[in-house]
N, CA and C atoms of all chains as a GROMACS GRO file, in nm:
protein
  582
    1UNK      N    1   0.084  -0.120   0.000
    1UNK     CA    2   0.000   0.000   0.000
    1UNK      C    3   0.087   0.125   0.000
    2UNK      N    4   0.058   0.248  -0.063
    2UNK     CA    5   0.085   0.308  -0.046
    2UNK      C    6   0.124   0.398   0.096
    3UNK      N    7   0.160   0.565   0.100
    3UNK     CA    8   0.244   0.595   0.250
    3UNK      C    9   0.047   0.662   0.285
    4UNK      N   10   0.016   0.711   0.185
    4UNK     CA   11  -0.158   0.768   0.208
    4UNK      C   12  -0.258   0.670   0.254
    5UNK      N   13  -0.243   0.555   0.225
    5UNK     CA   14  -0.318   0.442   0.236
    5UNK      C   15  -0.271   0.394   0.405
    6UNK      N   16  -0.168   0.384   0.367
    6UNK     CA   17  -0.111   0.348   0.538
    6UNK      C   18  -0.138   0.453   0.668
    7UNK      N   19  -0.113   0.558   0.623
    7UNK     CA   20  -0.146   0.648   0.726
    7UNK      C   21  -0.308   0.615   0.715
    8UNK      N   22  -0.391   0.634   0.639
    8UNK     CA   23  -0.534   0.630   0.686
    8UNK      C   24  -0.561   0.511   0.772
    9UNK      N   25  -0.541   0.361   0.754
    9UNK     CA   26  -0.535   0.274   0.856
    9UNK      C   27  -0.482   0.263   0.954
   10UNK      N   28  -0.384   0.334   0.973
   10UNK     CA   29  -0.302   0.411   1.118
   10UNK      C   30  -0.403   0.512   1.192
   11UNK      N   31  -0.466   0.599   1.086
   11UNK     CA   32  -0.540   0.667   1.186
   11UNK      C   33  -0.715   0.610   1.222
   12UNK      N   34  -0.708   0.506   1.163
   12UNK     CA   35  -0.843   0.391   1.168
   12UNK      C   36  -0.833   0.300   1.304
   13UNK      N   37  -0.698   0.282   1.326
   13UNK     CA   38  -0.666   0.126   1.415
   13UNK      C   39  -0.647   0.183   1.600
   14UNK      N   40  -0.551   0.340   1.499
   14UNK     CA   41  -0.488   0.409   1.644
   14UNK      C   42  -0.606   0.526   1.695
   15UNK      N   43  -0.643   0.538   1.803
   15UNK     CA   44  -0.735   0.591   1.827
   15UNK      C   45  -0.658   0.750   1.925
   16UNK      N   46  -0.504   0.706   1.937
   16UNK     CA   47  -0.458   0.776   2.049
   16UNK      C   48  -0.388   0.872   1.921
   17UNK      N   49  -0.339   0.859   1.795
   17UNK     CA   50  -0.302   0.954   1.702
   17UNK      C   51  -0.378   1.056   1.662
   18UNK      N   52  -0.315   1.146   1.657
   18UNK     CA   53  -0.391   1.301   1.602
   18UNK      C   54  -0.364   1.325   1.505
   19UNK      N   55  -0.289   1.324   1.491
   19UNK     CA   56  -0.231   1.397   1.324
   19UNK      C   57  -0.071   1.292   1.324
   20UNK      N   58  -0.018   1.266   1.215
   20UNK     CA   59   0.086   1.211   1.102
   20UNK      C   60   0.110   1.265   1.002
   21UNK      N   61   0.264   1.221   0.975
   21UNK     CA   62   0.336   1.238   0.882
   21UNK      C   63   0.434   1.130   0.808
   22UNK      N   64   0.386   1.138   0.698
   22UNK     CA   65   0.510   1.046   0.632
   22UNK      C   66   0.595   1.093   0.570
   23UNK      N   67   0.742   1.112   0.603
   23UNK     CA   68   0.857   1.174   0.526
   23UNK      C   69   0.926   1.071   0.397
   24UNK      N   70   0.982   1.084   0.296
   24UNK     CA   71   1.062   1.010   0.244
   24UNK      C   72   1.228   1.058   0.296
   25UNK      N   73   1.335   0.994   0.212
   25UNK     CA   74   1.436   0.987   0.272
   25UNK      C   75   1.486   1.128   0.240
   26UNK      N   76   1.439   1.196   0.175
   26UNK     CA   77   1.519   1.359   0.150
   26UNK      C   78   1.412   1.467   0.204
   27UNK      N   79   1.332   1.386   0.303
   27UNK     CA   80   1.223   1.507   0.406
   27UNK      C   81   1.117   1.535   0.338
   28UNK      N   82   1.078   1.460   0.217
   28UNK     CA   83   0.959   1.516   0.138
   28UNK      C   84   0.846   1.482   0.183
   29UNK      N   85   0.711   1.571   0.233
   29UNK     CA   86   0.614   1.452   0.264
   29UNK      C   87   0.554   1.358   0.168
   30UNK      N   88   0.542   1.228   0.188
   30UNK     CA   89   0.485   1.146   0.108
   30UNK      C   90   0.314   1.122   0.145
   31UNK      N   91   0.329   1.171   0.254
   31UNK     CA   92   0.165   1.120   0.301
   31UNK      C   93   0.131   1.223   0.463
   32UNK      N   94   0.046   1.274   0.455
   32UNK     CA   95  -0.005   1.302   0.592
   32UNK      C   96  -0.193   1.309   0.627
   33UNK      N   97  -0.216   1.300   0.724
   33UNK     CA   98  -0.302   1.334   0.826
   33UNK      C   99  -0.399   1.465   0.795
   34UNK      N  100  -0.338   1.564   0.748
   34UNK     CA  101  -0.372   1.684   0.744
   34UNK      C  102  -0.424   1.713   0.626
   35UNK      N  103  -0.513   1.784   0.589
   35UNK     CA  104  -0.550   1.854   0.453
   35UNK      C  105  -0.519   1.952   0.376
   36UNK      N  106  -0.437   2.033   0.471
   36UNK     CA  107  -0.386   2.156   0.502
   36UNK      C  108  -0.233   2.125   0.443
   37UNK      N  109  -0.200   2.116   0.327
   37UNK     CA  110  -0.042   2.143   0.296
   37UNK      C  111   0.058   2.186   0.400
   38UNK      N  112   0.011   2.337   0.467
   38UNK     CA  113   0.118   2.416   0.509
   38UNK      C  114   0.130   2.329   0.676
   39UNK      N  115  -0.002   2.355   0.715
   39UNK     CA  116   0.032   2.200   0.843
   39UNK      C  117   0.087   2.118   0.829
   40UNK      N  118   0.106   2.011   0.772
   40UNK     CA  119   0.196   1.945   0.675
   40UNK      C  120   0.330   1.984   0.657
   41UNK      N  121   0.326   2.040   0.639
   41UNK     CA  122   0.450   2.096   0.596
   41UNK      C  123   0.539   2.161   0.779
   42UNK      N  124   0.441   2.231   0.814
   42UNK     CA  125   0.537   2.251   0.905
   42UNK      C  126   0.552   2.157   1.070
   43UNK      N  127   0.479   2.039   0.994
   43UNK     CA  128   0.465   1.899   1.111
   43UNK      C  129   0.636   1.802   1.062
   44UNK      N  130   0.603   1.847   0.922
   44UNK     CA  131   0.752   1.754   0.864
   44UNK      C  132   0.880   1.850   0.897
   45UNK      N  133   0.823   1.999   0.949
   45UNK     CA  134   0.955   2.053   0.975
   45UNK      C  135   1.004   2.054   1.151
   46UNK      N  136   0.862   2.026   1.202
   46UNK     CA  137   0.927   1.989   1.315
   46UNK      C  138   1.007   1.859   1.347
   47UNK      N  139   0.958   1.797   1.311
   47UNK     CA  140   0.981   1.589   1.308
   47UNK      C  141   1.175   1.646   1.232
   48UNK      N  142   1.183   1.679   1.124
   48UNK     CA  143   1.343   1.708   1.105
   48UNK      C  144   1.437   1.787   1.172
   49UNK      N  145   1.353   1.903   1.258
   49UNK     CA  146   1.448   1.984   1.317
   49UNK      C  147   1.484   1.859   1.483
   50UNK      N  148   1.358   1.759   1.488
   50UNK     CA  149   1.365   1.730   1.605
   50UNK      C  150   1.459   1.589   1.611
   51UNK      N  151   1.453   1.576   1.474
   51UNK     CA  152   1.540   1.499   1.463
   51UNK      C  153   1.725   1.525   1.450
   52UNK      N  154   1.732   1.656   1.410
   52UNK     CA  155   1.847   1.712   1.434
   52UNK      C  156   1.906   1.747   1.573
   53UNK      N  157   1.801   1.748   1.633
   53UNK     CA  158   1.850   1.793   1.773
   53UNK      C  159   1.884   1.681   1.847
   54UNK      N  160   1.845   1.574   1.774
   54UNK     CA  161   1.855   1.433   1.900
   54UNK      C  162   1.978   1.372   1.821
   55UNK      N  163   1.989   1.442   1.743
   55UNK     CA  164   2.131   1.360   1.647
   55UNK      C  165   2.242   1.449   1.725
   56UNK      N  166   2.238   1.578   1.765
   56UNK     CA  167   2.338   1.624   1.845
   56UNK      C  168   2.349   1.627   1.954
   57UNK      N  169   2.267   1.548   2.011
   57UNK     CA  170   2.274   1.522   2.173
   57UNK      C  171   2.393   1.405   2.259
   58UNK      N  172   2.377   1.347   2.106
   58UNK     CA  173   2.512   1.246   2.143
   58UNK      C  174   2.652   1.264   2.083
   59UNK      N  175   2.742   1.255   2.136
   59UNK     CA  176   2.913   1.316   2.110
   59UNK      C  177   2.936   1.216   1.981
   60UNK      N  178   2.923   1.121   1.964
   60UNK     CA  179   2.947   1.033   1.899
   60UNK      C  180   2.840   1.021   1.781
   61UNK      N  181   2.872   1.062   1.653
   61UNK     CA  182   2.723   1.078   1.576
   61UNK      C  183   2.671   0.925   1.516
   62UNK      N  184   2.543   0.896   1.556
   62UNK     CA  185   2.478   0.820   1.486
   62UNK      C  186   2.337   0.832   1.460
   63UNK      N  187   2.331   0.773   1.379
   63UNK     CA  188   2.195   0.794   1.299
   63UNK      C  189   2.049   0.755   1.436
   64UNK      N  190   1.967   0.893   1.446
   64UNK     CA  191   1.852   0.890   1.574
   64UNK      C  192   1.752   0.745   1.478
   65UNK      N  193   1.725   0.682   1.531
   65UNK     CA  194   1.561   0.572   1.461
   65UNK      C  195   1.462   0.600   1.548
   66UNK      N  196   1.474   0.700   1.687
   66UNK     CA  197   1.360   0.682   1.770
   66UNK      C  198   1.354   0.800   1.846
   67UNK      N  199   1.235   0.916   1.811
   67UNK     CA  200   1.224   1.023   1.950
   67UNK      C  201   1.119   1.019   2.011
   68UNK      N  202   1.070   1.007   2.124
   68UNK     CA  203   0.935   1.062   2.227
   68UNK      C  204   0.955   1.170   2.304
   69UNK      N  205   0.816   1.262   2.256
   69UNK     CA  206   0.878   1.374   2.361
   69UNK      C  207   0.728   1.328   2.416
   70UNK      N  208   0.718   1.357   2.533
   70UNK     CA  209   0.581   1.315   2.598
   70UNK      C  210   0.588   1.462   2.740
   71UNK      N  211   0.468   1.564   2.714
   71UNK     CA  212   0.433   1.670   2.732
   71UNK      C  213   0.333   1.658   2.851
   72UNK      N  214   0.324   1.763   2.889
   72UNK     CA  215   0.166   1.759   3.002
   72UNK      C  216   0.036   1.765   2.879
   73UNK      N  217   0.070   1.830   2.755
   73UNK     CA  218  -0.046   1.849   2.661
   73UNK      C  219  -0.040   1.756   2.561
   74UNK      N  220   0.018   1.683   2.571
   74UNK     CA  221   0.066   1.605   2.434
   74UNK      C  222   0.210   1.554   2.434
   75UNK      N  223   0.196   1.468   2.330
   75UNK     CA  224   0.363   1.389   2.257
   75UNK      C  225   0.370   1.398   2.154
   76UNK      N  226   0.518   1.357   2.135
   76UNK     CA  227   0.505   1.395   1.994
   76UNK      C  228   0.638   1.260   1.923
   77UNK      N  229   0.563   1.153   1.838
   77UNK     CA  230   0.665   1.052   1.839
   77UNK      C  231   0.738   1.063   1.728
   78UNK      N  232   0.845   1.017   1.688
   78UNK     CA  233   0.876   1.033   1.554
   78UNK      C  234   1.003   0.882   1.549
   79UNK      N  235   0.967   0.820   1.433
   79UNK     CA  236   1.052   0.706   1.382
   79UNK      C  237   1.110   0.674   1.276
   80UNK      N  238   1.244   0.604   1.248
   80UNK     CA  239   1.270   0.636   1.153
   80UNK      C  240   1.322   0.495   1.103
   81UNK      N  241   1.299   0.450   0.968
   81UNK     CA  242   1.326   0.320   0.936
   81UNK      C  243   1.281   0.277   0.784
   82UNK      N  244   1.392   0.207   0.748
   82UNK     CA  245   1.430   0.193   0.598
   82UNK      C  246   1.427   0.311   0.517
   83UNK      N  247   1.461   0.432   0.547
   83UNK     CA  248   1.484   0.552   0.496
   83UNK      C  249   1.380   0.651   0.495
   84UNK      N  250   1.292   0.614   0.557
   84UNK     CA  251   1.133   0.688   0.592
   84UNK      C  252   1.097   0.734   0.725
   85UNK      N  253   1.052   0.788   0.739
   85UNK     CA  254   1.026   0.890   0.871
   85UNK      C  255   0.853   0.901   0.879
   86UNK      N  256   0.856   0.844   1.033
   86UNK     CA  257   0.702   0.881   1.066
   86UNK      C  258   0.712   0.954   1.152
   87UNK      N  259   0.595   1.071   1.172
   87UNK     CA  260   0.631   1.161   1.270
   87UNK      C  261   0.458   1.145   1.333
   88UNK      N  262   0.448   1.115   1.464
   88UNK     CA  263   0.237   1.164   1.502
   88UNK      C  264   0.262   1.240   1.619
   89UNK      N  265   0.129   1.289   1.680
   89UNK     CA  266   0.103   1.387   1.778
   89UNK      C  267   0.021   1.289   1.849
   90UNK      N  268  -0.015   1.267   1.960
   90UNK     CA  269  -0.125   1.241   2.050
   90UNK      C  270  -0.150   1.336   2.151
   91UNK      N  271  -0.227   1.296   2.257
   91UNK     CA  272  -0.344   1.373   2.364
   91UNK      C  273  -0.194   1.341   2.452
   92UNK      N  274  -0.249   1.366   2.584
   92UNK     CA  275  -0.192   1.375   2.719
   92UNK      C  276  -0.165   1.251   2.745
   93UNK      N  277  -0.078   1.184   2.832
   93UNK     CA  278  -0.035   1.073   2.855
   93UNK      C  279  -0.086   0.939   2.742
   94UNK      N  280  -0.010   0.932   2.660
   94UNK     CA  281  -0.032   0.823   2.562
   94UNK      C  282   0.043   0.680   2.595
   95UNK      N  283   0.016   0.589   2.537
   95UNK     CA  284   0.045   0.413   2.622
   95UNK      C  285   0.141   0.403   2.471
   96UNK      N  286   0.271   0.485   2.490
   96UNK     CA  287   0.398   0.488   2.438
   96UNK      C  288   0.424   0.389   2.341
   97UNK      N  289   0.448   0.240   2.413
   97UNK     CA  290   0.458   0.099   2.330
   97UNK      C  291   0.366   0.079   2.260
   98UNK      N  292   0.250   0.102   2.286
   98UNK     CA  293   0.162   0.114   2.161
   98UNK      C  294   0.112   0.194   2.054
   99UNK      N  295   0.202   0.324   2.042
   99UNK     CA  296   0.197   0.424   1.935
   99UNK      C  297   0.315   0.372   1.840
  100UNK      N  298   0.411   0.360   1.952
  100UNK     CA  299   0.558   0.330   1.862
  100UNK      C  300   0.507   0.228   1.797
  101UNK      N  301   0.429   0.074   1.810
  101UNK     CA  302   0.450  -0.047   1.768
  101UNK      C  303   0.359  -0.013   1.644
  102UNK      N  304   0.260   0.074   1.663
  102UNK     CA  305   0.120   0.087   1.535
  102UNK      C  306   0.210   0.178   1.419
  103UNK      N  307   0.336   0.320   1.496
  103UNK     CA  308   0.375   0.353   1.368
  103UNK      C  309   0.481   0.266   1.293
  104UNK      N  310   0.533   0.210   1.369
  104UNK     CA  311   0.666   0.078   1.285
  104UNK      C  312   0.540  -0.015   1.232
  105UNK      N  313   0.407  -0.067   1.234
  105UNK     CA  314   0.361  -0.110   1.128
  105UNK      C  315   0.333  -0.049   1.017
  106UNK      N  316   0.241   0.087   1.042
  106UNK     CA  317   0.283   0.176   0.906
  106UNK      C  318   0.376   0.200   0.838
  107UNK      N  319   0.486   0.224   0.871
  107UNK     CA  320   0.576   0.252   0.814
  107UNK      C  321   0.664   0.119   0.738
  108UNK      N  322   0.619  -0.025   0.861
  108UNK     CA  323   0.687  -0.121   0.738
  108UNK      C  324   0.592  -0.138   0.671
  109UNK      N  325   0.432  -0.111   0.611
  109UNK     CA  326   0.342  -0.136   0.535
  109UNK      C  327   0.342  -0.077   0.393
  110UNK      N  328   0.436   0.031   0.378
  110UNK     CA  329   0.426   0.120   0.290
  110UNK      C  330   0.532   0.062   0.224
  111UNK      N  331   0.472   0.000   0.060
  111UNK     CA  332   0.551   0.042  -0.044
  111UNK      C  333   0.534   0.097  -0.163
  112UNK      N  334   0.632   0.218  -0.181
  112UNK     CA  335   0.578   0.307  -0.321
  112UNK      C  336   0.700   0.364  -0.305
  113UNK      N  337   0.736   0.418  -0.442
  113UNK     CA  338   0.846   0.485  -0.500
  113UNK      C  339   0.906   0.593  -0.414
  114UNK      N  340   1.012   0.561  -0.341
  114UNK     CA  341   1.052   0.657  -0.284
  114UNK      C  342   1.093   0.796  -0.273
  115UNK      N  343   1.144   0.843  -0.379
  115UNK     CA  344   1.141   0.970  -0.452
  115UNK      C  345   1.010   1.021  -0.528
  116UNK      N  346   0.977   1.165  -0.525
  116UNK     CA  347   0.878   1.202  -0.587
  116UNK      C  348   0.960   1.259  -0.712
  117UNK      N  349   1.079   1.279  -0.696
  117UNK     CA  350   1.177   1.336  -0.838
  117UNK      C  351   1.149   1.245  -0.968
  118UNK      N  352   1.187   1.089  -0.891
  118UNK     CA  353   1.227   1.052  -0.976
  118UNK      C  354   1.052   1.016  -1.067
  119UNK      N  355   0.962   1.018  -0.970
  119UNK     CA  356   0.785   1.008  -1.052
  119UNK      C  357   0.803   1.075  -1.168
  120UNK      N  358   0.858   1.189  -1.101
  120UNK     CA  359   0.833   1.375  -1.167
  120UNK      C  360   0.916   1.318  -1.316
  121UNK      N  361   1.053   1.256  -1.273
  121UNK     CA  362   1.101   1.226  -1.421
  121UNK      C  363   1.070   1.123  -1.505
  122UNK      N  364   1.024   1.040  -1.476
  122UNK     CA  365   0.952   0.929  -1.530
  122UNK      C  366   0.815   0.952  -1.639
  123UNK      N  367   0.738   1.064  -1.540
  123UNK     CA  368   0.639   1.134  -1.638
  123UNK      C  369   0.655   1.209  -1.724
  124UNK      N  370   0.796   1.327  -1.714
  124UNK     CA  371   0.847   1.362  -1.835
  124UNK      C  372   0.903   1.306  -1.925
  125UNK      N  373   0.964   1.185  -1.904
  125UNK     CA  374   1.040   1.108  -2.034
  125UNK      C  375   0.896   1.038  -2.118
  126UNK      N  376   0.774   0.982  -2.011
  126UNK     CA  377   0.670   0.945  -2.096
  126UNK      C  378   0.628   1.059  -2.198
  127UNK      N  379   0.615   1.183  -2.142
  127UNK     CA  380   0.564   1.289  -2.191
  127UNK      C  381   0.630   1.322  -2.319
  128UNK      N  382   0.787   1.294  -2.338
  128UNK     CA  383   0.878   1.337  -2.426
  128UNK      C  384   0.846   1.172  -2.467
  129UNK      N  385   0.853   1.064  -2.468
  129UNK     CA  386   0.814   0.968  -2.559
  129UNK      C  387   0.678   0.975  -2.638
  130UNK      N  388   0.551   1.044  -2.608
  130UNK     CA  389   0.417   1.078  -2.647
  130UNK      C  390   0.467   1.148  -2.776
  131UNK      N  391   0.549   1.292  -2.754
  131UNK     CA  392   0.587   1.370  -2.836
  131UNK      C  393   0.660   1.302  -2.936
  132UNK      N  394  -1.425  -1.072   6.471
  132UNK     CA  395  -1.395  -1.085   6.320
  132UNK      C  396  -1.437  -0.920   6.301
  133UNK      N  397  -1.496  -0.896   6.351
  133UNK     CA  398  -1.565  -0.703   6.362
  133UNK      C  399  -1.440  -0.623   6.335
  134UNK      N  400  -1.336  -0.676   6.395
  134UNK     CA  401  -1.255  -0.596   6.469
  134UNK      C  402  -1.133  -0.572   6.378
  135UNK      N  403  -1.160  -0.696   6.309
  135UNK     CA  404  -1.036  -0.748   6.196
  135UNK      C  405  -1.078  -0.714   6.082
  136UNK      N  406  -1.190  -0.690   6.018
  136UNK     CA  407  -1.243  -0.578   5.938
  136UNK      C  408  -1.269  -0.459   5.934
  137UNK      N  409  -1.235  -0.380   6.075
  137UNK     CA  410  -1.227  -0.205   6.077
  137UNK      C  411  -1.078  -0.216   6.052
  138UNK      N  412  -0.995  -0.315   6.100
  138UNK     CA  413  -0.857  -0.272   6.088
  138UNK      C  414  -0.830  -0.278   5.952
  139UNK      N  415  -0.875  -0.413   5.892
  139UNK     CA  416  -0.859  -0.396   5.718
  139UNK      C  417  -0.884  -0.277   5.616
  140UNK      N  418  -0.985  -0.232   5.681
  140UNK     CA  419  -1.096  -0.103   5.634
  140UNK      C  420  -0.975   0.036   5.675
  141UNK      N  421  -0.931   0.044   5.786
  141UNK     CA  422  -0.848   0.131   5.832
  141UNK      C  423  -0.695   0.117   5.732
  142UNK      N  424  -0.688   0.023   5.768
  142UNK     CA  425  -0.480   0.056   5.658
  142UNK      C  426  -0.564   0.060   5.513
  143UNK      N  427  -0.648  -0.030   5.427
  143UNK     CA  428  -0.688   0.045   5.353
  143UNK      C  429  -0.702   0.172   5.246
  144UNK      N  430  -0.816   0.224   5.417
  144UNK     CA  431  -0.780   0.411   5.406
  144UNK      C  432  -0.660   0.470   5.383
  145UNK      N  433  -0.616   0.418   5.518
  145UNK     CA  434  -0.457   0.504   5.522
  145UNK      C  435  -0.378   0.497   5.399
  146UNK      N  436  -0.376   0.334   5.340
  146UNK     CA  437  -0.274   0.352   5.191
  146UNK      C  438  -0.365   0.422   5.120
  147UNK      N  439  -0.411   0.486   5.064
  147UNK     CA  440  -0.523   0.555   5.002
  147UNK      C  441  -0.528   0.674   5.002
  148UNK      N  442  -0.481   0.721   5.131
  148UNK     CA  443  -0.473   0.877   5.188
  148UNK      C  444  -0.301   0.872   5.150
  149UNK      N  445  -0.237   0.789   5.233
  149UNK     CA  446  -0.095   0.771   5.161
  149UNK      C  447  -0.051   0.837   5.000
  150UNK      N  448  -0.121   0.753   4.941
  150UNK     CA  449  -0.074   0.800   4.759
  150UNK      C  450  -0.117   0.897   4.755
  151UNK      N  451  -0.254   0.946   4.768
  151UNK     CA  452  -0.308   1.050   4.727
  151UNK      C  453  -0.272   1.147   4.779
  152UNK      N  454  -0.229   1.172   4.860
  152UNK     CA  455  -0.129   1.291   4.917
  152UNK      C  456   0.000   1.334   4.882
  153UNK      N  457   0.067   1.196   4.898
  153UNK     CA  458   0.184   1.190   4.856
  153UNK      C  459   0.198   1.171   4.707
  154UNK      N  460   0.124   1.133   4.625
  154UNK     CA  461   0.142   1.085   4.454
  154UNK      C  462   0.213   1.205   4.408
  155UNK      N  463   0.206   1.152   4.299
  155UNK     CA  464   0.310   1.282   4.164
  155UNK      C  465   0.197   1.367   4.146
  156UNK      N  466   0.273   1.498   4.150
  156UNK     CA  467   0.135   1.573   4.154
  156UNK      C  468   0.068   1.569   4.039
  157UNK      N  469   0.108   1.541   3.926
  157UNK     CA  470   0.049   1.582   3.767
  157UNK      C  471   0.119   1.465   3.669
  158UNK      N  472   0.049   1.510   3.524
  158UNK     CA  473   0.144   1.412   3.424
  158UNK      C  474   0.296   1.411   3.408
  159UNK      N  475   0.334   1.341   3.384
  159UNK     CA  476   0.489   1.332   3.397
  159UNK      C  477   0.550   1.374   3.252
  160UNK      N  478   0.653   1.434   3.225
  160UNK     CA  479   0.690   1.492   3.118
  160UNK      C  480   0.838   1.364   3.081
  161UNK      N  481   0.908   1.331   3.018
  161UNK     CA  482   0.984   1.270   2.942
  161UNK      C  483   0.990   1.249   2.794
  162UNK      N  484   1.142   1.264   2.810
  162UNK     CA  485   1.161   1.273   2.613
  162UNK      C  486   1.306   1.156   2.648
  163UNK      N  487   1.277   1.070   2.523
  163UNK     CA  488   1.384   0.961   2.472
  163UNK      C  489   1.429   0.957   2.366
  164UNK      N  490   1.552   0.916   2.322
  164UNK     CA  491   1.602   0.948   2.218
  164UNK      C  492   1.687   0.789   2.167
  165UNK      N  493   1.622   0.686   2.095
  165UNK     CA  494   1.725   0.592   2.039
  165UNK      C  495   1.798   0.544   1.930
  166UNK      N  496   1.891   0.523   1.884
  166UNK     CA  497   1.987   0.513   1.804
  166UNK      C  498   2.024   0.393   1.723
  167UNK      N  499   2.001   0.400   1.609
  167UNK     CA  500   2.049   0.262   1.535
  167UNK      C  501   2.145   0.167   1.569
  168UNK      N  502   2.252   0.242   1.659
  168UNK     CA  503   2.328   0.070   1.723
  168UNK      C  504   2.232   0.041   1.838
  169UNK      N  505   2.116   0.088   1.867
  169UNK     CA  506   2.080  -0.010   1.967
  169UNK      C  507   2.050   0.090   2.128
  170UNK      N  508   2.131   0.186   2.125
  170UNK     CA  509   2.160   0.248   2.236
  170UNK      C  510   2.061   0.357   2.251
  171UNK      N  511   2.013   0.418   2.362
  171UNK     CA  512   1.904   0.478   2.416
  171UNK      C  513   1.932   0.589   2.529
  172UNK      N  514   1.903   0.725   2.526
  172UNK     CA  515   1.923   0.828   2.613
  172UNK      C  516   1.791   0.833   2.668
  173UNK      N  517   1.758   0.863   2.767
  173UNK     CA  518   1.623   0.959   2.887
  173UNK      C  519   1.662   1.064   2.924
  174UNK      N  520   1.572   1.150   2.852
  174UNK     CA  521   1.640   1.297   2.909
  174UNK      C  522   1.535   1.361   3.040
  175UNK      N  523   1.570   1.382   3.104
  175UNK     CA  524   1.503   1.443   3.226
  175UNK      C  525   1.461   1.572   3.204
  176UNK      N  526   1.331   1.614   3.243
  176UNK     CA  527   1.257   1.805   3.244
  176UNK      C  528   1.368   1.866   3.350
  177UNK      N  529   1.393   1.949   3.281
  177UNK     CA  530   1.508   2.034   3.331
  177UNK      C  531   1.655   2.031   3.256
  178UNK      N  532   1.650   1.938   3.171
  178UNK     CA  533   1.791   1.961   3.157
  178UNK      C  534   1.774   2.045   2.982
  179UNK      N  535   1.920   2.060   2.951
  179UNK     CA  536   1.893   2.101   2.813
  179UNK      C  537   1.835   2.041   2.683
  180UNK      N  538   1.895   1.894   2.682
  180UNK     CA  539   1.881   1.836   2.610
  180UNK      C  540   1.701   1.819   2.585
  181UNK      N  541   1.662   1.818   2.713
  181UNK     CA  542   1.534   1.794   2.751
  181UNK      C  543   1.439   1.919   2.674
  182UNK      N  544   1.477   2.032   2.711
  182UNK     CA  545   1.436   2.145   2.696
  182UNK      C  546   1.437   2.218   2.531
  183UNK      N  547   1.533   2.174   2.471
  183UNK     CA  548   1.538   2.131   2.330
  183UNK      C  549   1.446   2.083   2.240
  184UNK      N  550   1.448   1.920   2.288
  184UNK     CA  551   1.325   1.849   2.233
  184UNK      C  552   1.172   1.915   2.295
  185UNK      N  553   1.140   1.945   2.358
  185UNK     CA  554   1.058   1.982   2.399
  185UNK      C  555   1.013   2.153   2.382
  186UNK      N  556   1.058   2.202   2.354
  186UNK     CA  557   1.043   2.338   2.271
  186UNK      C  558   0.974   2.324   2.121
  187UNK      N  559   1.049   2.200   2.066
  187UNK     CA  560   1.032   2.172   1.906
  187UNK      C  561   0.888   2.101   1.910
  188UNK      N  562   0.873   1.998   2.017
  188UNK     CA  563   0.764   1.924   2.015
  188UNK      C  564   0.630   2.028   2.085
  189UNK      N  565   0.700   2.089   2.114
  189UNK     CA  566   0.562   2.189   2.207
  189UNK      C  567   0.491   2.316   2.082
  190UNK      N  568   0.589   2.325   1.918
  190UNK     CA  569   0.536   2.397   1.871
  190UNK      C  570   0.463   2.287   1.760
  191UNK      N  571   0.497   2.177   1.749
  191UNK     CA  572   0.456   2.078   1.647
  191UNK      C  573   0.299   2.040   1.723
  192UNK      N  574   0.259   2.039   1.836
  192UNK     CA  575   0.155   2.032   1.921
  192UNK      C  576   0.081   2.114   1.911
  193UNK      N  577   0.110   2.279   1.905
  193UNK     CA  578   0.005   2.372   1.882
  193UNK      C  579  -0.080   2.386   1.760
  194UNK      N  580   0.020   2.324   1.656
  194UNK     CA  581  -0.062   2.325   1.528
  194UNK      C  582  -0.164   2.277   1.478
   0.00000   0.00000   0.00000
């Protein structure tokens, strides 16, 4: 299934998710929650900045696969695996092991072309083969 | 047997009054951070690291 398809059964199964994001491997969204582009957009910019920050927290750099921030108002999870990034929001105290375990099924559920470039070029070479 | 059921009834109470007095006052805040070899940080409210993630996640929340 696709990353759109997956998130909608993520937000079907998980009752404790608010909003999602699906990143590809160069931060693009592939799929979200929201209807709203610019929400979207600036849900995938938190999930990367927050992922930058947990990449410099350790002296020794390695690649983050896992953040929870868990709030008096909310959390905010974000995962990262086989080159894809899920980022969700929930309510006030959320049952942790079971957000993380529902987004590592989305995220291993999804397969579709990982780049939107390379769609983008694929449809122009059809386009220039038409011609 | 009267007697051995006010006392049951009594500690009871008391653990009861115990937590609830003494409990955490509110939700608990924590942020974690784990790493492809395997390895795992807990950052505690108050520290920077803490205060970091939680700045970023507190504006990704308002939206």
């Amino acid at each position: 299934m696709d990353a759109a398809q997956a998130l909608q059964e993520l937000t079907e199964l998980s009752s404790q998710i608010e909003a999602a994001v699906v990143l590809g491997a160069d931060g693009s969204v592939l799929a979200s929650t929201y209807d709203d582009p610019a929400r979207s957009a600036a849900l995938a910019s938190s999930t990367l900045e927050l992922i930058g920050a947990a990449f410099e927290l350790n002296a020794q750099p390695r690649e983050v696969t896992r953040v929870e921030v868990e709030l008096e108002d909310g959390a905010l999870f974000v995962l990262r695996e086989g080159g894809r990034t899920i980022a969700a929001t929930t309510g006030p105290q959320p049952t942790s092991g079971l957000v993380v375990y529902d987004l590592r099924t989305c995220l291993q559920g999804i397969h579709q072309p990982e780049s939107p470039k390379k769609e983008r070029r694929s449809v122009r070479k059809s386009k220039e083969g038409a011609e | 047997m009267r007697r051995l059921l006010r006392l049951a009834l009594l500690v009871g109470l008391a653990i009861w009054a115990w937590r609830f007095f003494t409990g955490s006052p509110g939700p608990q805040q924590r942020a974690g951070v784990s790493y492809v070899d395997g390895s795992s940080i807990v950052l505690e409210p108050g520290s920077a690291g803490f205060e970091r993630l939680a700045s970023i996640a507190r504006s990704a929340l308002r939206q």
